[in-house]
Gaussian input, Z-matrix of N, CA and C with variables (Angstrom, degrees):
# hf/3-21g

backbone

0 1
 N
 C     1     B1
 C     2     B2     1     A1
 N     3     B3     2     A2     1     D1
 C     4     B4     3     A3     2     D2
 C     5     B5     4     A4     3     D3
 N     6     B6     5     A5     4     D4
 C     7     B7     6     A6     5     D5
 C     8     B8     7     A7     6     D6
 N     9     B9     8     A8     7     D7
 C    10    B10     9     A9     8     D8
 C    11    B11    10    A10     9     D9
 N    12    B12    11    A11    10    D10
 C    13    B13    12    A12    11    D11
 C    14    B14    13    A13    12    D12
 N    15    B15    14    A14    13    D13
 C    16    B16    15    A15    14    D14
 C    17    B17    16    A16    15    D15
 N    18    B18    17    A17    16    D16
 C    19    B19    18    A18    17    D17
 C    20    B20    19    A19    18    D18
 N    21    B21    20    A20    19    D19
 C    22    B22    21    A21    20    D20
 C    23    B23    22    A22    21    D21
 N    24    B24    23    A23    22    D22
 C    25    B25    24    A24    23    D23
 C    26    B26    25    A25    24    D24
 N    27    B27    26    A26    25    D25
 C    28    B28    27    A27    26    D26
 C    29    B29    28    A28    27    D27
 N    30    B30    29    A29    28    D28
 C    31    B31    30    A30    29    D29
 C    32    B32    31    A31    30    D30
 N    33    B33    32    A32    31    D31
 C    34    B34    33    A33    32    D32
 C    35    B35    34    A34    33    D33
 N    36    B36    35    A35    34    D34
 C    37    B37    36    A36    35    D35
 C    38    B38    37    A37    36    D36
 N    39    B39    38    A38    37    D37
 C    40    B40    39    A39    38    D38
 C    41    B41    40    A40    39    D39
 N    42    B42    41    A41    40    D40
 C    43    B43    42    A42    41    D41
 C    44    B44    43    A43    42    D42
 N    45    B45    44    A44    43    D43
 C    46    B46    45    A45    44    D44
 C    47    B47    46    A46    45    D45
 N    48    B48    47    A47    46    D46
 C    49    B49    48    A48    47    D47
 C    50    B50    49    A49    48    D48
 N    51    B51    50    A50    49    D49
 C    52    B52    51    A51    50    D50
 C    53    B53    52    A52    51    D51
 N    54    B54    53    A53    52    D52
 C    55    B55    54    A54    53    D53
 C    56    B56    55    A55    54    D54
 N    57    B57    56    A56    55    D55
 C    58    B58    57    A57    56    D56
 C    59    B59    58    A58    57    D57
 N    60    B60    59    A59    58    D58
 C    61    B61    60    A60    59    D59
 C    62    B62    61    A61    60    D60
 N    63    B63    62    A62    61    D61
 C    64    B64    63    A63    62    D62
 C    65    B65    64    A64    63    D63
 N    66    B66    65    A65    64    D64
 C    67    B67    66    A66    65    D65
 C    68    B68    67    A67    66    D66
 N    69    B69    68    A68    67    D67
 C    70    B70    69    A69    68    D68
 C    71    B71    70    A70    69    D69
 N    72    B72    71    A71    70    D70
 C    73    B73    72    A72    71    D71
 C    74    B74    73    A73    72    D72
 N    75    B75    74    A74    73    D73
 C    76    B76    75    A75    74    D74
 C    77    B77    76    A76    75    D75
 N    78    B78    77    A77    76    D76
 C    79    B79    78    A78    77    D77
 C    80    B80    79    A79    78    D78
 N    81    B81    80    A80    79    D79
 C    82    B82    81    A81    80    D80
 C    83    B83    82    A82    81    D81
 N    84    B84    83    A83    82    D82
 C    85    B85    84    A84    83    D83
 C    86    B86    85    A85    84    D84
 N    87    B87    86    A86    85    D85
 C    88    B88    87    A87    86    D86
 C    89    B89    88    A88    87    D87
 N    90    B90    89    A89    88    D88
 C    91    B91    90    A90    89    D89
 C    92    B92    91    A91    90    D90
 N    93    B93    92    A92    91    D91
 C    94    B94    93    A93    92    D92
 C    95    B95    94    A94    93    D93
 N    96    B96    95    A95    94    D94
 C    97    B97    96    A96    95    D95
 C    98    B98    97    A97    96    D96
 N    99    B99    98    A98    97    D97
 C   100   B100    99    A99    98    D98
 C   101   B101   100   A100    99    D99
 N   102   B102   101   A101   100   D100
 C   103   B103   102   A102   101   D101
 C   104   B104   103   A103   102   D102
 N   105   B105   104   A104   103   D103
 C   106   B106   105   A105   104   D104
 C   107   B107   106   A106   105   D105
 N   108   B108   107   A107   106   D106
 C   109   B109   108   A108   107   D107
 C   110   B110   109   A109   108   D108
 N   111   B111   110   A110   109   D109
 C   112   B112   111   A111   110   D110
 C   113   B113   112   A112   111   D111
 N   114   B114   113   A113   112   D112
 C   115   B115   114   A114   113   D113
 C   116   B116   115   A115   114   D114
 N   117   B117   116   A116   115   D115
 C   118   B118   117   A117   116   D116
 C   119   B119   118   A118   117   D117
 N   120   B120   119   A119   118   D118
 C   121   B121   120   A120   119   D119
 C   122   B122   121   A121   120   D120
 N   123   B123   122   A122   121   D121
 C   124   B124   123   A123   122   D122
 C   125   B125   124   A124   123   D123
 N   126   B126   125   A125   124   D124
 C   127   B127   126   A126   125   D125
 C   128   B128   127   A127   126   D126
 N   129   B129   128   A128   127   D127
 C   130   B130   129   A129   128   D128
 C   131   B131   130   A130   129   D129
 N   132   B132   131   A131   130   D130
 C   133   B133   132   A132   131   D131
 C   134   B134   133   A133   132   D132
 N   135   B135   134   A134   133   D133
 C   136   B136   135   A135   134   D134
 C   137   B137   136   A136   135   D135
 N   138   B138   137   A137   136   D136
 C   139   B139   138   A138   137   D137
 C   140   B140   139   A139   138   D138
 N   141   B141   140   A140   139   D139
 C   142   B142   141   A141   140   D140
 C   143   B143   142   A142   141   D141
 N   144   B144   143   A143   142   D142
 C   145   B145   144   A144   143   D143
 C   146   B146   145   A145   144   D144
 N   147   B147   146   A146   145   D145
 C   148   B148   147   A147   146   D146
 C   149   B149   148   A148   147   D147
 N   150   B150   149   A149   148   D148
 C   151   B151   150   A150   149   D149
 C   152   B152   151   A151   150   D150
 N   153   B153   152   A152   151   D151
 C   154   B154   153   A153   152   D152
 C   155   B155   154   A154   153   D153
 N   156   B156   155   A155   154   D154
 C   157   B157   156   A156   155   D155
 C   158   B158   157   A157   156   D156
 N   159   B159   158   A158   157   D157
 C   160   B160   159   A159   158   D158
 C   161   B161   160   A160   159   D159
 N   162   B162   161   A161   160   D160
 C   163   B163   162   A162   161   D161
 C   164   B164   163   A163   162   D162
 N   165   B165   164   A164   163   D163
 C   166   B166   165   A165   164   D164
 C   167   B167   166   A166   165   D165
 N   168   B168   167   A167   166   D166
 C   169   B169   168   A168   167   D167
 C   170   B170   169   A169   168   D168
 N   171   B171   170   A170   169   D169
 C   172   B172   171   A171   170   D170
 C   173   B173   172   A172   171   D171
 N   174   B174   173   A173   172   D172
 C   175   B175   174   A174   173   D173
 C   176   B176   175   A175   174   D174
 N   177   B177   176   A176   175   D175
 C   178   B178   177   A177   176   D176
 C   179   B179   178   A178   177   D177
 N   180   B180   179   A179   178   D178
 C   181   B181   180   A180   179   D179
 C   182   B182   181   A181   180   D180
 N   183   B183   182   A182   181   D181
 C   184   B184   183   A183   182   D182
 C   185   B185   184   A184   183   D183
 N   186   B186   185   A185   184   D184
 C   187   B187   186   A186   185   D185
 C   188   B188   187   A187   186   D186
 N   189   B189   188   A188   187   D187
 C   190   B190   189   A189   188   D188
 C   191   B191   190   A190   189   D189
 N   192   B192   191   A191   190   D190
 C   193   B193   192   A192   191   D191
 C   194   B194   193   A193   192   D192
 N   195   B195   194   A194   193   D193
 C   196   B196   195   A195   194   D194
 C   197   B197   196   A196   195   D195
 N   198   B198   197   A197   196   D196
 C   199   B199   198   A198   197   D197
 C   200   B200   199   A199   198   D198
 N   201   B201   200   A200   199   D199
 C   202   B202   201   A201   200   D200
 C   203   B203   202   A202   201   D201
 N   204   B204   203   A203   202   D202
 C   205   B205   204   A204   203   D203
 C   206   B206   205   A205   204   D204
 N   207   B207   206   A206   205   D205
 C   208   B208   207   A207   206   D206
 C   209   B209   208   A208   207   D207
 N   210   B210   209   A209   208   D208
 C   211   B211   210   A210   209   D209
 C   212   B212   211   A211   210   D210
 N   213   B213   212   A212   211   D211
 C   214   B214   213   A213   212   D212
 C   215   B215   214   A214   213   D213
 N   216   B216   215   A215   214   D214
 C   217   B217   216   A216   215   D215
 C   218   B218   217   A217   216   D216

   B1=1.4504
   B2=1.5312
   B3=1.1847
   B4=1.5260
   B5=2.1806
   B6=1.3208
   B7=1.3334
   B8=1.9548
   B9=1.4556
   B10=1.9377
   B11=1.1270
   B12=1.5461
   B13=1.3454
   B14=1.3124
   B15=1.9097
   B16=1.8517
   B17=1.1805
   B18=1.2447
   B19=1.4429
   B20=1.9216
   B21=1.2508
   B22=1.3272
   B23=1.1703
   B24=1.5383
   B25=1.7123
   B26=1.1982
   B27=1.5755
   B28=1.7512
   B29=1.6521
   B30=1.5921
   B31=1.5699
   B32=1.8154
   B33=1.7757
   B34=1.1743
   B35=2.0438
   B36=1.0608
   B37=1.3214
   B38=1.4383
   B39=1.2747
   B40=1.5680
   B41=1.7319
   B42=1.1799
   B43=1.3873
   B44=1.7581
   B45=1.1112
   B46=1.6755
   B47=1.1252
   B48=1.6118
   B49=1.4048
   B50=1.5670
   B51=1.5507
   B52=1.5778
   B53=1.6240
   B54=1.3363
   B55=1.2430
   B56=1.5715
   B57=1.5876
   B58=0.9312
   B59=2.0333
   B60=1.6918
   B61=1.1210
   B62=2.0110
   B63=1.3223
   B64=1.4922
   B65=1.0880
   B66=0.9305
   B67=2.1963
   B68=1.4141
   B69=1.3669
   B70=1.8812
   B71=1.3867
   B72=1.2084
   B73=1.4482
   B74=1.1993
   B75=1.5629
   B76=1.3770
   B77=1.3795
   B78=1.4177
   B79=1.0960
   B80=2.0000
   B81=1.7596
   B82=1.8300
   B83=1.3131
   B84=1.0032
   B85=1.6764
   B86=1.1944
   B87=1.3901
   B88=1.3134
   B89=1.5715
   B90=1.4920
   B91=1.4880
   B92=1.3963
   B93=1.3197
   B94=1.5619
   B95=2.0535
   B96=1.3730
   B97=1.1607
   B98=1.3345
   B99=1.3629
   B100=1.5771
   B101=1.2064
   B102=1.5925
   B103=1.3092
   B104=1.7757
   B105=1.2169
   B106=1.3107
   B107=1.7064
   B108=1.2360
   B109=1.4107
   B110=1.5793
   B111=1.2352
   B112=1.2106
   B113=1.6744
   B114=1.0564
   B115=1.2580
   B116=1.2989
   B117=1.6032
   B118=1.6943
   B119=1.5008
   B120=1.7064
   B121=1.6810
   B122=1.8569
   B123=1.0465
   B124=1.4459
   B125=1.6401
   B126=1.0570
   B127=1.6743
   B128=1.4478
   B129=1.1374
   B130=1.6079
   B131=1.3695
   B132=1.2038
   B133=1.4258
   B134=1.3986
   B135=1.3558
   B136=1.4683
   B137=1.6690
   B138=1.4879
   B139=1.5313
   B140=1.3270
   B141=1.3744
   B142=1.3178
   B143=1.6658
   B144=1.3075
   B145=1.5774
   B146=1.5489
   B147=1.7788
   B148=1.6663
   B149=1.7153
   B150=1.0702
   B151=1.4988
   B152=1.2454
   B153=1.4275
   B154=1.3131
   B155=1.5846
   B156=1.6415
   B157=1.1470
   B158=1.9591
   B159=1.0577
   B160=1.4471
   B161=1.8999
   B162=1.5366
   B163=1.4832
   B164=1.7971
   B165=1.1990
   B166=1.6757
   B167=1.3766
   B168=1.8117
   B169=1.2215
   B170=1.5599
   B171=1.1107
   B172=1.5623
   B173=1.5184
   B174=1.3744
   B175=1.0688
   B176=1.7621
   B177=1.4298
   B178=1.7577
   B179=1.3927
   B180=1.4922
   B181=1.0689
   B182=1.3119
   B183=1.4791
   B184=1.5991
   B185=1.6961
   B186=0.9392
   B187=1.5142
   B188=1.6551
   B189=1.5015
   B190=1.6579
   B191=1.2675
   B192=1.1153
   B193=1.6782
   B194=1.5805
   B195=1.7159
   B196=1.5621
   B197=1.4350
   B198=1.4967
   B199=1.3329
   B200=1.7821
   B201=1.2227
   B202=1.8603
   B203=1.2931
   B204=1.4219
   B205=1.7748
   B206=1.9623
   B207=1.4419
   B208=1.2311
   B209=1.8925
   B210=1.6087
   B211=1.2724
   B212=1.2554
   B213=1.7029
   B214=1.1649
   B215=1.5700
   B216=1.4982
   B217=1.6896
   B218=1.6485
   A1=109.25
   A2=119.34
   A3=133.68
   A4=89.39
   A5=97.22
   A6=91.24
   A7=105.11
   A8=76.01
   A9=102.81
   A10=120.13
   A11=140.11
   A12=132.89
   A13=126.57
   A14=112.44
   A15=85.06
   A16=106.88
   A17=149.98
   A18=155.59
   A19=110.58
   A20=83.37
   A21=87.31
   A22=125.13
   A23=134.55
   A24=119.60
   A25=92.61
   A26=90.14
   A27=109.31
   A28=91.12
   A29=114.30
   A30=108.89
   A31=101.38
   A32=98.31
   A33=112.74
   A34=94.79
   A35=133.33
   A36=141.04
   A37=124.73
   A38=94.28
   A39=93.25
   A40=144.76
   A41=136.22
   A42=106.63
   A43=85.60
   A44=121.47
   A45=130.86
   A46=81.20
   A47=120.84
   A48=144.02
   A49=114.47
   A50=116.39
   A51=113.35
   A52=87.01
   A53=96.60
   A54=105.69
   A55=115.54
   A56=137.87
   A57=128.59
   A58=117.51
   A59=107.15
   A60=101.72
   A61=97.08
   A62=104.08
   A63=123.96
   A64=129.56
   A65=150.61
   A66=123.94
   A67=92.63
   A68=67.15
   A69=105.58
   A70=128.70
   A71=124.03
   A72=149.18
   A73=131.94
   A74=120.38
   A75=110.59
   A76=135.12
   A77=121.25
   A78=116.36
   A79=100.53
   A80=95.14
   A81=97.60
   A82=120.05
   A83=113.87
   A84=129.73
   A85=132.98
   A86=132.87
   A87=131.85
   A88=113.61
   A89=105.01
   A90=115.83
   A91=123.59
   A92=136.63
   A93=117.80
   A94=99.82
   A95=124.44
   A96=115.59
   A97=96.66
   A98=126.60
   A99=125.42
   A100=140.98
   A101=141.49
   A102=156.03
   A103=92.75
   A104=118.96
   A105=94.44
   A106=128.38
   A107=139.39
   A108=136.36
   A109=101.42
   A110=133.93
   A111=114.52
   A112=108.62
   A113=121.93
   A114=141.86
   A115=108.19
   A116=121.74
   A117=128.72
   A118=98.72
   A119=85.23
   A120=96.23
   A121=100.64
   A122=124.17
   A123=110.12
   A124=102.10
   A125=118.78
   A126=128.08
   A127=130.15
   A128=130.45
   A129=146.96
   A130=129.39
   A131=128.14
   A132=133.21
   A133=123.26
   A134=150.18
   A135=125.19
   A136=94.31
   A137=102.19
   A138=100.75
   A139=136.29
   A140=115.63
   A141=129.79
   A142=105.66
   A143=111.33
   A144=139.99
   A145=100.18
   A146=101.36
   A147=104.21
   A148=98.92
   A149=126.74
   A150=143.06
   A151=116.53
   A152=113.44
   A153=129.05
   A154=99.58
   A155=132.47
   A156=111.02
   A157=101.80
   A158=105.25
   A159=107.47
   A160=89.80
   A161=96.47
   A162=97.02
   A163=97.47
   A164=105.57
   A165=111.31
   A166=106.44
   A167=122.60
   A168=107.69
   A169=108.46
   A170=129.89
   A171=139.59
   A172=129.33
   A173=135.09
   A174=113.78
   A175=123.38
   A176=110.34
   A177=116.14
   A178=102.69
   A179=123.54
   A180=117.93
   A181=136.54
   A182=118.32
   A183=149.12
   A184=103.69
   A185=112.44
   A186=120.57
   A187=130.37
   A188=90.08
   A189=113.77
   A190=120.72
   A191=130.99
   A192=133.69
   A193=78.78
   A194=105.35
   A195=122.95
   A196=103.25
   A197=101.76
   A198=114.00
   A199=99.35
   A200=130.70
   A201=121.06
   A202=98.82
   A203=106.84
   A204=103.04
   A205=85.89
   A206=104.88
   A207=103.54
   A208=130.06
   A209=108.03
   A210=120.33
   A211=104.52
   A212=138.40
   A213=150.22
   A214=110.91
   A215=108.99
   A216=101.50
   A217=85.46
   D1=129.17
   D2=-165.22
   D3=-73.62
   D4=144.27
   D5=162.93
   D6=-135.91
   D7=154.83
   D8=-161.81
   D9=-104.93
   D10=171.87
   D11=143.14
   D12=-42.57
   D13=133.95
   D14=-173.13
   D15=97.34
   D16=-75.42
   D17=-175.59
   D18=-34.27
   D19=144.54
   D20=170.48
   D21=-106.20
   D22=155.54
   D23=-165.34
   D24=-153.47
   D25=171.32
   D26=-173.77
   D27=-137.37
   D28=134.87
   D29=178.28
   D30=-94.62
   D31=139.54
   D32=-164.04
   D33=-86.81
   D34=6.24
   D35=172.61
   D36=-161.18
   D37=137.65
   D38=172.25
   D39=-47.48
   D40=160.24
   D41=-151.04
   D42=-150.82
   D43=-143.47
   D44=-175.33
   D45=-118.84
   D46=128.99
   D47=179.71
   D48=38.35
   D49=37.02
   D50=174.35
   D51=-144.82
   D52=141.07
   D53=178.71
   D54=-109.56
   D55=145.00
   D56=-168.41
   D57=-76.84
   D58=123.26
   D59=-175.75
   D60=135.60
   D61=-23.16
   D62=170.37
   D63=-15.45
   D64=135.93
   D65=149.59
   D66=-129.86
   D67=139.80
   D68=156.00
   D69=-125.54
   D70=179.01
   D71=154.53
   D72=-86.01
   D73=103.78
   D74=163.76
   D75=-67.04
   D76=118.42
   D77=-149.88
   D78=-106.97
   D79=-44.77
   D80=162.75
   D81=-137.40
   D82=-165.01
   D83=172.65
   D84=-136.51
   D85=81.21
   D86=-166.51
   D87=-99.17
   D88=123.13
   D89=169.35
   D90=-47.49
   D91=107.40
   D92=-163.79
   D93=-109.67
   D94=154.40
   D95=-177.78
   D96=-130.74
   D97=121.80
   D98=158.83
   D99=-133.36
   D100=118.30
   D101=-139.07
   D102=-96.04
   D103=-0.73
   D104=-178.46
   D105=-76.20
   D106=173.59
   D107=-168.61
   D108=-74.40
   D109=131.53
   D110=150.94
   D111=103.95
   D112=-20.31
   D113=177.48
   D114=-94.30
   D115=149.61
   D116=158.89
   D117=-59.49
   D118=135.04
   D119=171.81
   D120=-68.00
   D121=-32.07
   D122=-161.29
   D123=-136.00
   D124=132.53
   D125=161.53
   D126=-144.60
   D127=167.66
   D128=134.31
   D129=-40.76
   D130=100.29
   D131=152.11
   D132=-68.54
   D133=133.29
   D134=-175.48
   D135=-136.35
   D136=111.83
   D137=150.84
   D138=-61.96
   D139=112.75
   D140=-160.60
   D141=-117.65
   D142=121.01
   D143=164.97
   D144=-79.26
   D145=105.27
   D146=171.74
   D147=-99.25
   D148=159.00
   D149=145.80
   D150=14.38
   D151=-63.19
   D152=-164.08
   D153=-86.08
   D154=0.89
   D155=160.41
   D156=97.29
   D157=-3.28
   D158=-172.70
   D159=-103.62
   D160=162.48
   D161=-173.51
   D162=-131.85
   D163=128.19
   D164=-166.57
   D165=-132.92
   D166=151.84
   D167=-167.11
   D168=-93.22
   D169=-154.33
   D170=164.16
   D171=171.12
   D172=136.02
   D173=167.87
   D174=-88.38
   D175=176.15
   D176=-179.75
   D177=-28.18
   D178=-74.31
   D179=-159.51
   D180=-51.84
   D181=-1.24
   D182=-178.78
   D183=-93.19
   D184=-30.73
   D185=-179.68
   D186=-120.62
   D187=153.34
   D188=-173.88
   D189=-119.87
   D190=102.33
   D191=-164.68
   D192=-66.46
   D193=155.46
   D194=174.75
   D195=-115.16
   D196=134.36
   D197=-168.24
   D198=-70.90
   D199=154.12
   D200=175.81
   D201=-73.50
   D202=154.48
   D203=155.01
   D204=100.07
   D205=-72.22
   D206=-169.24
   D207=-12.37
   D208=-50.68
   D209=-171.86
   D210=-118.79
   D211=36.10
   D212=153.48
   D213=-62.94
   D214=161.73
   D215=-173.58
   D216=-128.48

């Protein structure tokens, strides 16, 4: 599942002060370009709004779009 601006997420691994199981907010989307060996020439960065109000970056593979409804009471 593609994730967007707006979206809500859950991080699929643990990170430096985020624990896996998390949500956040996507807040942007930055085009990233890199020449290094071994790496995708081209990706997504996504500024992500965790809980605590702090805003941290990440790529796709760190994240889980949240289905709606899912965590409703």
């Amino acid at each position: 599942m593609k994730v967007g601006v707006g979206d809500l997420v859950e991080f699929k691994y643990s990170s430096v002060s985020i624990r896996k199981g998390a949500l956040g907010l996507v807040l942007n989307k930055e085009f990233q370009k890199t020449m290094e060996p071994g790496r995708p020439r081209a990706y997504f960065l996504y500024h992500i709004q965790t809980l605590d109000g702090r805003v941290r970056r990440f790529d796709q593979s760190y994240l889980k779009k949240v289905t709606p409804g899912l965590y409703s009471t």
